[in-house]
C-alpha positions as CSV (number, residue, x, y, z in Angstrom):
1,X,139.8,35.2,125.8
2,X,142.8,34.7,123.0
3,X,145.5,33.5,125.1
4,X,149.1,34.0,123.2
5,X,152.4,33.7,124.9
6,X,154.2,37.0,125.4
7,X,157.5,36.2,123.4
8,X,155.0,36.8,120.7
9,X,154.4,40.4,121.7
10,X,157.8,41.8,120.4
11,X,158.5,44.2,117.6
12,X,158.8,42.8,114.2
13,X,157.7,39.1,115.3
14,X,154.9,37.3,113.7
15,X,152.0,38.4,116.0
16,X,153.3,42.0,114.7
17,X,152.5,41.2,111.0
18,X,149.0,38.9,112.1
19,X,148.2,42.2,113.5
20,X,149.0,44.4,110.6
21,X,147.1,42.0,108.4
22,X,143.9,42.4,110.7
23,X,144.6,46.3,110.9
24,X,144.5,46.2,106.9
25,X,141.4,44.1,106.7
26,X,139.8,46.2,109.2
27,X,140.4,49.3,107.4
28,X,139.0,47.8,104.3
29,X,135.4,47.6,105.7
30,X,135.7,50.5,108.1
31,X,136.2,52.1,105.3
32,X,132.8,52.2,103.9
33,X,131.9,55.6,105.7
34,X,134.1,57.1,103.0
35,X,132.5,55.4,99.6
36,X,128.8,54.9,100.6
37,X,127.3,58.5,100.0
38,X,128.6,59.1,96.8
39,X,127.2,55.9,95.4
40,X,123.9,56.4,96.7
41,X,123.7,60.2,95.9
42,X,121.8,60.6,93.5
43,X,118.8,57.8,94.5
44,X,119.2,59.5,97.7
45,X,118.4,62.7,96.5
46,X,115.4,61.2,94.3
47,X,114.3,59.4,97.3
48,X,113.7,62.6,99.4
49,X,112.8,65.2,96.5
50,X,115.7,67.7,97.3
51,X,118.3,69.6,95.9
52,X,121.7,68.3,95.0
53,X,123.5,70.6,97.3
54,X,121.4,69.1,100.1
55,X,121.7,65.7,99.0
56,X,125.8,66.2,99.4
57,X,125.1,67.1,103.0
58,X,125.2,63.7,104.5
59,X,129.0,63.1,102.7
60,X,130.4,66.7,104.2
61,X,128.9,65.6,107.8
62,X,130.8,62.2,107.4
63,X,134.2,63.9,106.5
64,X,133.7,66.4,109.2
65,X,133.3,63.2,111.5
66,X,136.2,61.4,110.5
67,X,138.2,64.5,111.1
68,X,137.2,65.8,114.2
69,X,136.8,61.6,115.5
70,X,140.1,61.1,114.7
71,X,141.2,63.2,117.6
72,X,138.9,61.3,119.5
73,X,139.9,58.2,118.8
74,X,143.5,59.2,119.0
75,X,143.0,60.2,122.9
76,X,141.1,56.9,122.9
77,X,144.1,55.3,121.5
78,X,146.7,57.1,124.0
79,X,145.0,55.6,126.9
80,X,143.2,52.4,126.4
81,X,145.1,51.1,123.1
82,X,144.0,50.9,120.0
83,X,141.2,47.9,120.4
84,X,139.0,50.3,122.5
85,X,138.8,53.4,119.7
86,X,138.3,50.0,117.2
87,X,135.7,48.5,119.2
88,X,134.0,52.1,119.9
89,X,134.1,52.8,116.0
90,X,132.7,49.6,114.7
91,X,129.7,50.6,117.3
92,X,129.4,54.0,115.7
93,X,129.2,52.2,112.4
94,X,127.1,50.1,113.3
95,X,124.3,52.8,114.9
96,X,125.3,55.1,112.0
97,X,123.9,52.6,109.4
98,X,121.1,51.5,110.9
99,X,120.3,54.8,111.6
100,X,120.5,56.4,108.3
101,X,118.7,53.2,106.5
102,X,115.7,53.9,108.8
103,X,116.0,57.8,108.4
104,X,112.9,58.9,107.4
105,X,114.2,63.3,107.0
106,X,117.2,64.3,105.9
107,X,118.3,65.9,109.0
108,X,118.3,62.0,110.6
109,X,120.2,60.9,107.3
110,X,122.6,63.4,107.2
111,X,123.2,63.5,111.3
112,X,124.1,59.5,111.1
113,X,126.7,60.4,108.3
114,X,128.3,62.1,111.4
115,X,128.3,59.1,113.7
116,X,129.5,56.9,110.5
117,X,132.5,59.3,109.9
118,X,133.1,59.0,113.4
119,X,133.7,55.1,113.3
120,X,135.3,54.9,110.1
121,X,138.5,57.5,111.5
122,X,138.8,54.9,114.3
123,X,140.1,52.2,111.4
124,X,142.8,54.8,110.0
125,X,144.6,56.8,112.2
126,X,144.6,54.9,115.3
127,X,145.9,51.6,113.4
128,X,148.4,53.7,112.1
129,X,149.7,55.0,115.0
130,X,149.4,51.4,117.1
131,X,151.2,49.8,114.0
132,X,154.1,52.0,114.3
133,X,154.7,51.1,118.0
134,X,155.3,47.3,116.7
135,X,157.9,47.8,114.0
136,X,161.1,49.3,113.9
137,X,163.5,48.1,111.2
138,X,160.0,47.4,108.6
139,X,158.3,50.2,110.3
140,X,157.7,52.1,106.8
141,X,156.4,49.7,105.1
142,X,154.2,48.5,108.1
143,X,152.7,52.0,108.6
144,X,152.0,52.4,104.6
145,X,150.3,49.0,104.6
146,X,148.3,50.0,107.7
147,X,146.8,53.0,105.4
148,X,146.1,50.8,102.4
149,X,142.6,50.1,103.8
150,X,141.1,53.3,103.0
151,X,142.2,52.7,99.1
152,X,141.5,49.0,99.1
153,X,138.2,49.9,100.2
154,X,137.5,52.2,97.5
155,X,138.5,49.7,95.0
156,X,136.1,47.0,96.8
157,X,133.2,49.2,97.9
158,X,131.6,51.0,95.4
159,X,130.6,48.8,93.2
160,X,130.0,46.1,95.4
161,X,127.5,48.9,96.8
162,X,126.0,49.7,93.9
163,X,124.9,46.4,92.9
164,X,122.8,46.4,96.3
165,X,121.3,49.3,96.0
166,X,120.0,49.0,92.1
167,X,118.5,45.4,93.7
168,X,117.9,46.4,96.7
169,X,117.5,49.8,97.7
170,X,119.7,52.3,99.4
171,X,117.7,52.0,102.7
172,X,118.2,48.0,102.5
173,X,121.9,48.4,102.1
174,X,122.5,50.8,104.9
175,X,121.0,48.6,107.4
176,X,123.0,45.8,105.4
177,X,126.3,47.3,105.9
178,X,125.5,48.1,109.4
179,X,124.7,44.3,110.1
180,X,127.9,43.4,108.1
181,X,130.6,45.8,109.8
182,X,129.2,44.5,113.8
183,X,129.6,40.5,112.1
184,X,132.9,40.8,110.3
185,X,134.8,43.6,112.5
186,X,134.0,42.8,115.8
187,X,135.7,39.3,116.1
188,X,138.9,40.8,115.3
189,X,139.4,43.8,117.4
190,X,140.4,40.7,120.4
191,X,143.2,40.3,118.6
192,X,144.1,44.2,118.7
193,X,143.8,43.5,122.7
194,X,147.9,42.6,123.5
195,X,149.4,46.5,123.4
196,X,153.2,47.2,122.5
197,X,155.9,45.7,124.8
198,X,156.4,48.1,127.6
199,X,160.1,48.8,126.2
200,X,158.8,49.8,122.7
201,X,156.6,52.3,124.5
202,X,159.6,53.7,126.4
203,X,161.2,57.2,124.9
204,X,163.4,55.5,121.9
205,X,165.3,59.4,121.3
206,X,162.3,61.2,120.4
207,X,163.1,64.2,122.6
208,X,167.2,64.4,121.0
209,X,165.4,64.1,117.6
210,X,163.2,67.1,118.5
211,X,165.7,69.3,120.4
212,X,167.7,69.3,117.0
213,X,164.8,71.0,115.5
214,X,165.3,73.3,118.2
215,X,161.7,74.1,118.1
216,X,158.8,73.2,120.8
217,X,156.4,70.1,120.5
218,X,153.4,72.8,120.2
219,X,155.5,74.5,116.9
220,X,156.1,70.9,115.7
221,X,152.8,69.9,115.7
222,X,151.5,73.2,114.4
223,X,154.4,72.9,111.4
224,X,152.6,69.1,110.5
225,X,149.5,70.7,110.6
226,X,150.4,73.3,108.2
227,X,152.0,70.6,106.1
228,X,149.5,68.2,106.2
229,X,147.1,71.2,105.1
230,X,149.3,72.2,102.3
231,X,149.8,69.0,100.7
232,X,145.7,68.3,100.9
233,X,144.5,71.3,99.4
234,X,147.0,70.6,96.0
235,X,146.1,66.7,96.4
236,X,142.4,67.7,96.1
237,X,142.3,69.7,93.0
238,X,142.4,66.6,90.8
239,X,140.8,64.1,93.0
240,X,137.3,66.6,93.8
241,X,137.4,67.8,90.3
242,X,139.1,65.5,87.6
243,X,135.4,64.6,86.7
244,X,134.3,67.6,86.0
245,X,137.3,69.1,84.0
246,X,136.5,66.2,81.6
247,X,133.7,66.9,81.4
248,X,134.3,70.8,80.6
249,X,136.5,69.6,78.4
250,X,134.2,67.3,76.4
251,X,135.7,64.1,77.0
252,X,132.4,63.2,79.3
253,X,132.8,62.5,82.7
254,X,132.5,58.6,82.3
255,X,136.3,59.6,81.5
256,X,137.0,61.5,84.5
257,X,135.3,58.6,86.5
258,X,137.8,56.3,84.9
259,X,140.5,58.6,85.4
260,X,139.8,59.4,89.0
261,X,139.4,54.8,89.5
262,X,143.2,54.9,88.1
263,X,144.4,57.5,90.3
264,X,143.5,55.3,92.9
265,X,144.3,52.0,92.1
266,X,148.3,53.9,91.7
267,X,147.5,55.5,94.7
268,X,147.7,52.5,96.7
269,X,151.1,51.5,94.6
270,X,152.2,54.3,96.0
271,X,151.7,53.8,99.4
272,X,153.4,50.4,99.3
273,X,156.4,52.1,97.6
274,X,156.7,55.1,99.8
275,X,156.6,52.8,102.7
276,X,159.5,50.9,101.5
277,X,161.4,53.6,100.4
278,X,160.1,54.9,104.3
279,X,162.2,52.0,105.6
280,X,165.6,53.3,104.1
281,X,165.7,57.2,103.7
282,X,163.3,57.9,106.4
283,X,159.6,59.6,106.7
284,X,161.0,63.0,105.7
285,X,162.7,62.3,102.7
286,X,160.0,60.3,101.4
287,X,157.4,63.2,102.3
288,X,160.2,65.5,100.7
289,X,159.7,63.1,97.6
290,X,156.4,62.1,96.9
291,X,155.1,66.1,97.4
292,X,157.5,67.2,94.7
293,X,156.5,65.0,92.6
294,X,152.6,66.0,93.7
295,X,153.7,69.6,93.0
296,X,155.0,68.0,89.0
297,X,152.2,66.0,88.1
298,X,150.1,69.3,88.9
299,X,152.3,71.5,86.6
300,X,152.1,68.5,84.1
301,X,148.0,69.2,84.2
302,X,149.0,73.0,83.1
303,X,150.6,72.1,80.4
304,X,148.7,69.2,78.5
305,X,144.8,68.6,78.7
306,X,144.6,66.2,75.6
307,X,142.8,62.9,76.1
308,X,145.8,60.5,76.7
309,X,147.9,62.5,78.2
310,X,145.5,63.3,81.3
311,X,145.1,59.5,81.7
312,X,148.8,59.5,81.5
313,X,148.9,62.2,84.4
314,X,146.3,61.0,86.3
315,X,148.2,58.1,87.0
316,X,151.4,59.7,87.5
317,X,149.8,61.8,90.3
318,X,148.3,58.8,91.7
319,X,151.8,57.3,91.9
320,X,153.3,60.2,93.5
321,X,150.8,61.4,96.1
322,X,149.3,58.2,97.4
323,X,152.0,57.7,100.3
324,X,152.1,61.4,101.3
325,X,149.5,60.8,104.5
326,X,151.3,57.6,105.8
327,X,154.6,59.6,106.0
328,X,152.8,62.1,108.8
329,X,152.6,59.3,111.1
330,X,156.4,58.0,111.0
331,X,157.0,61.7,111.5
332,X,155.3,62.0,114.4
333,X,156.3,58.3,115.8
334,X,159.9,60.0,114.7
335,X,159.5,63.4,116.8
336,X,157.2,62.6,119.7
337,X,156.5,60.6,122.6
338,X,154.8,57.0,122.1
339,X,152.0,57.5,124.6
340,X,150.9,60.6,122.3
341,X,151.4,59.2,119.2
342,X,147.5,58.7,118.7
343,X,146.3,62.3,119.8
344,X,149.4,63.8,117.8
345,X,148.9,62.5,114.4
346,X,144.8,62.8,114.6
347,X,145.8,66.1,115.2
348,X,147.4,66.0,111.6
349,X,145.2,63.6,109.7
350,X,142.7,66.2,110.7
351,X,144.3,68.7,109.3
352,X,145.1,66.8,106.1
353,X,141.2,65.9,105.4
354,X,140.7,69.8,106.7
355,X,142.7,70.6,103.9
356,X,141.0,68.1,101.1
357,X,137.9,69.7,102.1
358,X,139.1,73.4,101.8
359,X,141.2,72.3,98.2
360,X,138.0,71.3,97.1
361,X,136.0,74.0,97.6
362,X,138.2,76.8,96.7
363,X,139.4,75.1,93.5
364,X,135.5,75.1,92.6
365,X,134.9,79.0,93.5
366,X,138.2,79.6,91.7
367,X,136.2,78.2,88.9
368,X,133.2,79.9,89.4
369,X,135.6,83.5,89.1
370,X,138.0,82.5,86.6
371,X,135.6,80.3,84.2
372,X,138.5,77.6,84.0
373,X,140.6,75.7,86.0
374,X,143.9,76.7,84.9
375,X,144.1,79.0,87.9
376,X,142.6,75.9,90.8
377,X,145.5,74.0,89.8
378,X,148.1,77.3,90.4
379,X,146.6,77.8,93.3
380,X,147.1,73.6,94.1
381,X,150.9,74.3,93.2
382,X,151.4,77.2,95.7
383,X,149.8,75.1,98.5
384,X,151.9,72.1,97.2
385,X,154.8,74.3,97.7
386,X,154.2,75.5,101.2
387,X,154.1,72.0,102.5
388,X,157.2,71.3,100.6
389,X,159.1,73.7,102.4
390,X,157.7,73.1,105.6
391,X,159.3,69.6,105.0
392,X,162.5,70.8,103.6
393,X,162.7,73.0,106.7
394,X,162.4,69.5,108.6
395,X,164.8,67.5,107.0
396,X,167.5,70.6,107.1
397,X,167.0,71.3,110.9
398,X,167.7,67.8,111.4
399,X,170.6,67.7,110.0
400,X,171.9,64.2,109.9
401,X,169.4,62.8,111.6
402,X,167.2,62.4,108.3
403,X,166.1,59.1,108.7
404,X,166.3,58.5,112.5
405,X,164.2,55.5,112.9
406,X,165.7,53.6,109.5
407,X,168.8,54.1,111.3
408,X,167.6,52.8,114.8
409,X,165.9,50.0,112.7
410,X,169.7,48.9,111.3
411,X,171.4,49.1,114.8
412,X,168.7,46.8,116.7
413,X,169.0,44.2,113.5
């Protein structure tokens, strides 16, 4: 059993960042769940002689697991701390991937996908939530760096899977990862054991914050939800379908694939940067912030579909929308209760990855009824611009009280 002294377990001391550090390296290979399918697609889909369509199966399953468990792992969370949804998810990983390498139908394949989204929401929502609980003046940049795994992973994974399963097989690699994720995740959720000092879990103005809103914790959370929808559905346009708009446009979709790699790789500048900037305007002003600029680079794609200027664009919305999600949960460690902050903000990371699956899909049947894609991304700005006034409604109920925990953060330092 680790045995650590307890003037260790306070905010902001060195046992706070040896956590974050684990939290990040966790969500790096919990990750996987998000990045495997796609690589093995289309050997997937050779593998059992079936229709692309079906062969996409398995990935919807997996995102409609790591929506629906992040709820579960939030309750998890609420009442056990965060090592128990942790532990619980690298065991659903670990069962998901064994299963689906032995799968021998599609049903079994695509029914482990479930499980595996399941485990990987446990190493992105809860983490989030637990690191916010440890930091107070740094807490922005602590909760952004807690959701870097996710986009560390997608740098790291893909090809790293694809070289196992051109030499190896996609069945070989499942079982593989499944082995790997019990070895290398397991001896570190011991350190996630110690939870938050009791005075960090105690009501920190949370209820003051949300009277000046003036609106009920069931509103608030519906509000988030609706937010976190809005700002999905205009964040998915480019990400689902930047491939194939090159593609239309006969730049080949080896150039969307290297657009859609820099998106990302800004992306997780972004997070960094939003988390700082977290730290000294507050969660809402950064959300106000990063989903204008969302909104921009999405006009910017109206307006110029040349070659270099969609690598140009590309990145810039990669640099603007890649701290959006992280900013949900300083709201909601902002405007409710510690001891709900799991349940709360699964509530709206579901919602968020509700609303990347719903972008996707409408901006393809907009395509499919307009022939182009001029529409999907007016239709990505409208959404873009409910979730900006959702926000804007936030920050102006608030009045002063902007950025209540950067404040807080300054008084205890």
């Amino acid at each position: 059993m680790l045995k650590l002294d307890r003037v260790q377990y306070r905010v902001e001391s060195s046992f706070a960042w040896v956590r974050l550090s684990v939290v990040v390296l966790l969500g790096s290979i919990g990750t996987v769940g998000m990045w495997s399918m796609p690589v093995v697609l289309p050997t997937v889909q050779a593998d059992f002689a079936i229709a692309r369509g079906e062969a996409s199966l398995p990935f919807t399953l997996a995102m409609l697991g790591f929506a629906f468990g992040g709820v579960l792992m939030g309750r998890l969370y609420d009442r056990f701390g965060v090592a128990a949804p942790v532990g619980c998810g690298v065991l659903a990983l670990c069962i998901g991937y064994l299963g689906a390498g032995m799968a021998h139908s599609l049903t079994v394949f695509a029914l482990m996908h479930l499980l595996i989204g399941v485990g990987t929401s446990a190493t992105f929502g809860p983490v989030m939530a637990d690191t916010s609980r440890w930091f107070t003046r740094r807490r922005g940049i602590a909760v952004a760096l807690a959701g870097c795994g996710n986009y560390l992973g997608g740098v790291i994974w893909p090809p790293a899977l694809q070289h196992f399963v051109a030499h190896d097989g996609w069945r070989a690699t499942h079982i593989g990862i499944g082995a790997f994720c019990a070895l290398t995740m397991l001896p570190f959720v011991i350190i996630l054991v110690p939870r938050a000092p009791a005075t960090e879990l105690a009501d920190d103005g949370h209820f003051a914050r949300q009277s000046r809103l003036a609106v009920s914790p069931t509103a608030l959370q519906m509000l988030l939800c609706l937010a976190g929808v809005g700002c999905c559905v205009a964040m998915s346009m480019p990400q689902v379908h930047i491939v194939a708009y090159c593609g239309d446009l006969g730049y080949g979709v080896a150039r969307g694939a290297q657009m859609l790699s820099l998106m990302l790789g800004f992306g997780l500048v972004s997070r960094i940067g939003s988390g700082l900037a977290a730290d000294r305007i507050g969660g809402a002003m950064t959300l106000l912030l990063g989903s204008s600029l969302q909104g921009l680079a999405l006009f910017l794609y109206l307006l110029f579909d040349d070659l270099l200027s969609l690598y140009v664009i590309s990145a810039l919305f990669g640099l603007f929308q890649g701290g959006i999600v992280p900013m949900y949960a300083i709201l909601v460690r902002d405007y409710f209760a510690p001891r709900e902050a799991g349940t709360r903000l699964g509530l709206v990371l579901m919602a968020t990855l509700l609303g990347m699956a719903l972008g996707g899909w409408m901006s393809g049947m907009i395509f499919d009824l307009t022939g182009s894609y001029r529409a999907a991304f007016m239709n990505g700005l409208a959404w873009n611009l409910i979730n900006v006034s959702i926000v804007l409604w936030l920050i102006m109920r608030a009045g002063t009280q902007i950025a209540p925990m950067a404040a807080l953060g300054r008084r205890s330092g």
